[in-house]
C-alpha positions as CSV (number, residue, x, y, z in Angstrom):
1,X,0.0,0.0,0.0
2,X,1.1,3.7,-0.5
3,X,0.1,4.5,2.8
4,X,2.3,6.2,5.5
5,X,0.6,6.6,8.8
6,X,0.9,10.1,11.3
7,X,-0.2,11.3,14.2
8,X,-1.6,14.1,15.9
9,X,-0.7,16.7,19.1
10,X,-4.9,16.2,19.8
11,X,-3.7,12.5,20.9
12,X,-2.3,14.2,23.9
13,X,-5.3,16.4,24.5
14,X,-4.1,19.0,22.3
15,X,-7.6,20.7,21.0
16,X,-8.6,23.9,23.1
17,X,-5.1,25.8,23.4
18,X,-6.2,27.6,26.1
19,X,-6.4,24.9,28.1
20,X,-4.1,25.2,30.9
21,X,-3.2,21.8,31.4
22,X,-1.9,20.8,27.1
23,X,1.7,19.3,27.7
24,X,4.8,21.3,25.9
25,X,4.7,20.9,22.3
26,X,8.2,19.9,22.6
27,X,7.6,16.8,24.7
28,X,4.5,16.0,21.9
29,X,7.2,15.9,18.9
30,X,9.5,13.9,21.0
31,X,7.1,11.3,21.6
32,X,5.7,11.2,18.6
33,X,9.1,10.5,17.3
34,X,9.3,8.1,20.0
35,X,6.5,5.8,18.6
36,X,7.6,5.4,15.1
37,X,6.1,8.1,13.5
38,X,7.6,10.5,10.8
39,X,4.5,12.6,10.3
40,X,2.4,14.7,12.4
41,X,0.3,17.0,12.2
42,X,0.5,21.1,13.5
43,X,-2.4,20.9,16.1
44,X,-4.8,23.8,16.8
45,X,-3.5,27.7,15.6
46,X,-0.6,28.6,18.0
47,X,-0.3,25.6,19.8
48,X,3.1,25.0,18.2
49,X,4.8,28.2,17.5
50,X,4.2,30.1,14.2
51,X,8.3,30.9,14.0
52,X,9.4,29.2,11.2
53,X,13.0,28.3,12.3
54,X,12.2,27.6,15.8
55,X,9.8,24.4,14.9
56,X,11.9,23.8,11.7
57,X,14.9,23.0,14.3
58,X,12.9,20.8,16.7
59,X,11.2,19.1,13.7
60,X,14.8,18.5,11.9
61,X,15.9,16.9,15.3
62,X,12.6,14.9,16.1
63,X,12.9,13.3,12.6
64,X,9.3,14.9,11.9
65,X,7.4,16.2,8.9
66,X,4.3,18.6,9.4
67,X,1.5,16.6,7.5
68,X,-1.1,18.9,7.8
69,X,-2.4,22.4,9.8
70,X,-5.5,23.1,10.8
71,X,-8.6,25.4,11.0
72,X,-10.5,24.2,13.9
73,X,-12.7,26.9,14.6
74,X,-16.3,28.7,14.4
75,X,-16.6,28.6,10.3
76,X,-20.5,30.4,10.3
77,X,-20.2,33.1,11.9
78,X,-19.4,36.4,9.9
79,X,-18.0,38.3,12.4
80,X,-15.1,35.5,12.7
81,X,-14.3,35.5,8.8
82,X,-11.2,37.9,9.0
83,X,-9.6,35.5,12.0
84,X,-10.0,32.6,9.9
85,X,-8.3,34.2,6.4
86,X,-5.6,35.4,8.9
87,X,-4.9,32.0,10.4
88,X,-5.2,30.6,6.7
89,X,-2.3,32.6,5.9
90,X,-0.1,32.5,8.9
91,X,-0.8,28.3,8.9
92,X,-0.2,28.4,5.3
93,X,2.8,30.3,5.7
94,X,4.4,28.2,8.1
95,X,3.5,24.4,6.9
96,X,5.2,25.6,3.5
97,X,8.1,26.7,5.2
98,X,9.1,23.3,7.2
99,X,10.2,20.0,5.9
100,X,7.7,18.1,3.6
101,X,7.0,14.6,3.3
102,X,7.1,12.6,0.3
103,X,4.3,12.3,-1.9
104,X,3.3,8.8,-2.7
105,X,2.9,6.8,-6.0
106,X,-0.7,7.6,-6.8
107,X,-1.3,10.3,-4.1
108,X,-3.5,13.1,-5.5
109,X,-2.1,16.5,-3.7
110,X,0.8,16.5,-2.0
111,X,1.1,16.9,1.9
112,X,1.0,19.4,3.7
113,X,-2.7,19.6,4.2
114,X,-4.9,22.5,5.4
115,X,-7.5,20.6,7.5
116,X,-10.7,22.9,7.8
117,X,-13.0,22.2,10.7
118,X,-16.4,23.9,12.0
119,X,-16.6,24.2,15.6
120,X,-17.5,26.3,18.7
121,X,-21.4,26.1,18.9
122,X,-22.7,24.7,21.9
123,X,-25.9,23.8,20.6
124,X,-24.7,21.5,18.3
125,X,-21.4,20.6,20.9
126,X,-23.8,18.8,23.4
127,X,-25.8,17.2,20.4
128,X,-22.8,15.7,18.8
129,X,-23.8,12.3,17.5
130,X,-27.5,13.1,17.3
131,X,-28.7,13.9,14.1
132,X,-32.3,13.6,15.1
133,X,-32.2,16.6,18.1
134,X,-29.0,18.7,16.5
135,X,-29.9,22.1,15.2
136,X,-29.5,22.8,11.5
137,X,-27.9,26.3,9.8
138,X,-31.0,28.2,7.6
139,X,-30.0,28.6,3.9
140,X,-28.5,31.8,4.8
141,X,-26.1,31.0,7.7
142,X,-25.3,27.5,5.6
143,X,-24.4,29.9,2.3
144,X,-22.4,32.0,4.7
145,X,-20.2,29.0,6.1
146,X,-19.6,27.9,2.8
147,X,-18.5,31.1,1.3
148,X,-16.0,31.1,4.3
149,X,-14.8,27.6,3.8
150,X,-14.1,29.1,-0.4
151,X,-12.4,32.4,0.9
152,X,-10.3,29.9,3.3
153,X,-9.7,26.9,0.0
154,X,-8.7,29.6,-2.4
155,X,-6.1,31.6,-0.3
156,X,-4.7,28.4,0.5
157,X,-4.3,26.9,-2.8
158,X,-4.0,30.3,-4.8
159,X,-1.1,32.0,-2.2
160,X,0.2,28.8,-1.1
161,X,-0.3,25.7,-2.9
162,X,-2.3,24.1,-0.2
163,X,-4.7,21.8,-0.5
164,X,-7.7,22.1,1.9
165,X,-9.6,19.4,3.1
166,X,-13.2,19.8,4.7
167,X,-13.4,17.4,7.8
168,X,-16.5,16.2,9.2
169,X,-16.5,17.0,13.0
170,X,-18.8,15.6,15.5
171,X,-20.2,18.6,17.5
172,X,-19.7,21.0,14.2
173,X,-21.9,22.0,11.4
174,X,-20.2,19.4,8.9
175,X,-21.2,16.3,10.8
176,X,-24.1,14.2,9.5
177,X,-24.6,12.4,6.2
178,X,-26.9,15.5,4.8
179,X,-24.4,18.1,5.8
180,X,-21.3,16.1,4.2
181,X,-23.7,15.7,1.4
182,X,-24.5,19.0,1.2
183,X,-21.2,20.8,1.5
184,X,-19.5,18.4,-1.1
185,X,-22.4,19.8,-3.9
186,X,-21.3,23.3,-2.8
187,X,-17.7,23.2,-2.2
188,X,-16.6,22.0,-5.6
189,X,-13.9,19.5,-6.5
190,X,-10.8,21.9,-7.6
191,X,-11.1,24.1,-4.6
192,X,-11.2,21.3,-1.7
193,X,-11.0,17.8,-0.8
194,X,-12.2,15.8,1.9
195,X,-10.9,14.4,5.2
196,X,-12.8,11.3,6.6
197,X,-12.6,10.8,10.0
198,X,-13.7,7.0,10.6
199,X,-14.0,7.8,14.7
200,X,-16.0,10.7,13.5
201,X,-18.1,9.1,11.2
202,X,-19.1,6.3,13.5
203,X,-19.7,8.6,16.6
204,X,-22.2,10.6,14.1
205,X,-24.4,7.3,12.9
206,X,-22.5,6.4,9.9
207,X,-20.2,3.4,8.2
208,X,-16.8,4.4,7.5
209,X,-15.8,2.1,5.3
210,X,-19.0,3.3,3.3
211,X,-18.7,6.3,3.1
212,X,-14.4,6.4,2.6
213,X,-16.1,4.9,-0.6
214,X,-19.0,6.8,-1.4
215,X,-16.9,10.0,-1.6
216,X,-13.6,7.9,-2.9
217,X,-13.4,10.9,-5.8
218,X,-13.2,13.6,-3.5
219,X,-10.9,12.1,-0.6
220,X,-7.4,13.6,0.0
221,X,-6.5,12.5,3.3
222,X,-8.4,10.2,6.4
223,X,-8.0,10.6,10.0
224,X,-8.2,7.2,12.0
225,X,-9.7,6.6,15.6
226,X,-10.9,3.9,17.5
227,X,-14.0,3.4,19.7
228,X,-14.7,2.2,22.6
229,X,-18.0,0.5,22.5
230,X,-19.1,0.5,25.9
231,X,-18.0,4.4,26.8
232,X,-20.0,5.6,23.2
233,X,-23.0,3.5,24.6
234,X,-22.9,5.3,27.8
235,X,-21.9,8.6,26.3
236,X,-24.9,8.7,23.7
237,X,-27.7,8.5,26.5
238,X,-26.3,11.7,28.5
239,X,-26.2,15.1,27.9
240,X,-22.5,15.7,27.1
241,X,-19.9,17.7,25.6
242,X,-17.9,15.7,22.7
243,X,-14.8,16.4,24.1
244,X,-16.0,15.8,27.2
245,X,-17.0,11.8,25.9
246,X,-13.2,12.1,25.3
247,X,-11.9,12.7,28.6
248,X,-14.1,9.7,29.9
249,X,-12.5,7.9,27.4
250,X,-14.4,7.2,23.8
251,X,-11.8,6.9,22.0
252,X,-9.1,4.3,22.7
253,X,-5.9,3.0,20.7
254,X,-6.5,1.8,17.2
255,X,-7.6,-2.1,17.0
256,X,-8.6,-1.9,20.6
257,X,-12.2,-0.9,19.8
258,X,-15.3,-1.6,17.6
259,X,-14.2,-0.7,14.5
260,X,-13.2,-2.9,11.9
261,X,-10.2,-2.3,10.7
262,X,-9.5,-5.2,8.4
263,X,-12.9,-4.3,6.3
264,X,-11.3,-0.6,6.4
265,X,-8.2,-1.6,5.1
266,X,-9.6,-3.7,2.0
267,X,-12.1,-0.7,1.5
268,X,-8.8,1.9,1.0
269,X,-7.0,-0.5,-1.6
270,X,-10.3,-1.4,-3.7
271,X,-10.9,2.8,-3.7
272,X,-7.1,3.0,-4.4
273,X,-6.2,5.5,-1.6
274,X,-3.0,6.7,-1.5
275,X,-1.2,9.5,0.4
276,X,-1.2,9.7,4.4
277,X,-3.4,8.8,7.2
278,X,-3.2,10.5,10.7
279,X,-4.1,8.8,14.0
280,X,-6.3,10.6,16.6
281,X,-7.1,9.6,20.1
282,X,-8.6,12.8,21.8
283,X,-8.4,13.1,25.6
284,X,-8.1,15.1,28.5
285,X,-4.8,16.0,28.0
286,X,-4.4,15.6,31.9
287,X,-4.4,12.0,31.1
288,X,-1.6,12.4,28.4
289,X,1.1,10.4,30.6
290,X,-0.5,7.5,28.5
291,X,-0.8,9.3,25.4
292,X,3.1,7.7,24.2
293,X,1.5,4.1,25.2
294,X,-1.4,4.6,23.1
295,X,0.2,5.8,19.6
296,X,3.0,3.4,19.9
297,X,0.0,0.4,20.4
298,X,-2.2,1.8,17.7
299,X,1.0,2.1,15.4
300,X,2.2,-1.2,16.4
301,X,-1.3,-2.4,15.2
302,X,-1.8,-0.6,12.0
303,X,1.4,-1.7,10.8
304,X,1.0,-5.5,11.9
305,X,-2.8,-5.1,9.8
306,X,-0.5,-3.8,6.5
307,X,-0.2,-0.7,6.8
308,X,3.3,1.5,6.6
């Protein structure tokens, strides 16, 4: 397969940067070195310093590429539109700057990636995973988030040479089957890809290998998480936060939880998927003394099932 496997600073709680408890994003690289890994990806804006030279010198010593940054913020509202074309930019800026991995026989855009997430709404936060009681945008606040997520594609690919990927996020906007549906229509095929997450697409009701194959055409890159059965049972019949279902544990160490794995596999070489996959195992990052554990098991897993 030409598949190379990452990871990501959220598998150490990295996701709210002003969270007081997030480890150094020195120790994160280290130990992501540590596991096996060669990729990984910038985490939420700031977390790791925007100064070029600083994370060029602890990547060149870590033996890390940046595979992708990321937009993981509140992509509807207008009043936010200027802080997301600035992060665009500086996170553009930046990724282009640092070492780059190679791009694979058959991969369609080459890494780094500009992953583009909706989040920051409450009302849908606490709903996340419930398509029947989450709250949808009206044709106006929908045409507005998606004339963000062009504005963001088109400075990243037209300044750059980025390619953007939209990434369905439980507790976001883009989460259920209609809204991936919907922004796939209106977010056309030369501006942006598409980054399946297969924890987020089971969390949210649906299949992943079925729909890493429905949208085979438009995917770029895939995140990959585990489940832990049990936890999401419990999770799903309680009012609760997604990232709070992540501190009590949803999502556990690739192979270790309900998803199949093998079927995924064999779904990603019939659909010819090539390029780069990044492993994600959100927490509390108070409990990120295991976080080394976990991404060297789920590596040790995902290379044992075939992958690189």
């Amino acid at each position: 397969m030409t598949i190379k496997i990452g990871c990501a600073p959220c598998c150490w709680g990295v996701d709210d940067v002003t969270n007081p408890h997030l480890p150094p994003w020195r120790h994160v690289l280290a130990e992501a070195s540590q596991a096996g890994y060669s990729g990984i990806e910038l985490g939420p804006y700031a977390y790791i310093p925007l100064e070029r030279d600083v994370v060029r010198a602890e990547l060149d010593r870590q033996r890390l590429s940046i595979t992708a940054g990321t937009i993981f913020d509140d992509l509807v509202s207008p009043g936010n539109l200027q802080s997301l074309l600035r992060q665009t930019r500086e996170i553009c800026a930046l990724i282009k700057g640092l070492p780059q991995l190679p791009t694979q026989p058959g991969q369609r855009y080459p890494a780094p990636y500009l992953v583009v997430m909706d989040w920051g709404h409450e009302e849908r936060d606490f709903a996340a995973g419930h398509t029947d009681r989450s709250p949808r945008l009206s044709d106006e606040q929908w045409a507005g988030m998606v004339d963000h997520v062009r504005r963001i594609a088109q400075i990243a690919r037209d300044e750059f040479g980025v390619r953007a990927v939209i990434h369905p996020h439980a507790g976001g906007y883009i989460e259920f089957a209609d809204e991936i549906d919907r922004i796939m229509i209106d977010i056309p095929f030369d501006m942006a890809g598409l980054c399946l997450d297969t924890g987020h697409l089971y969390y949210s009701g649906m299949d992943p290998a079925t729909w890493l194959r429905k949208y085979s055409g438009r995917l770029d890159y895939v995140h990959f998480k585990d489940i832990d059965l049990a936890t999401y049972e419990q999770v799903m019949g309680e009012h609760i936060s997604f990232f709070a279902a992540c501190a009590r544990g949803v999502m556990c160490p690739i192979g270790k939880g309900i998803l199949d794995y093998p079927l995924i596999k064999r779904t990603l070489e019939e659909i010819g998927f090539a390029g780069y996959i990044t492993v994600e195992q959100e927490r509390d990052p108070r409990n990120a003394g295991t976080s080394l554990r976990d991404v060297a098991a789920s590596r040790e897993f995902l290379v044992s099932a075939g992958f690189a």
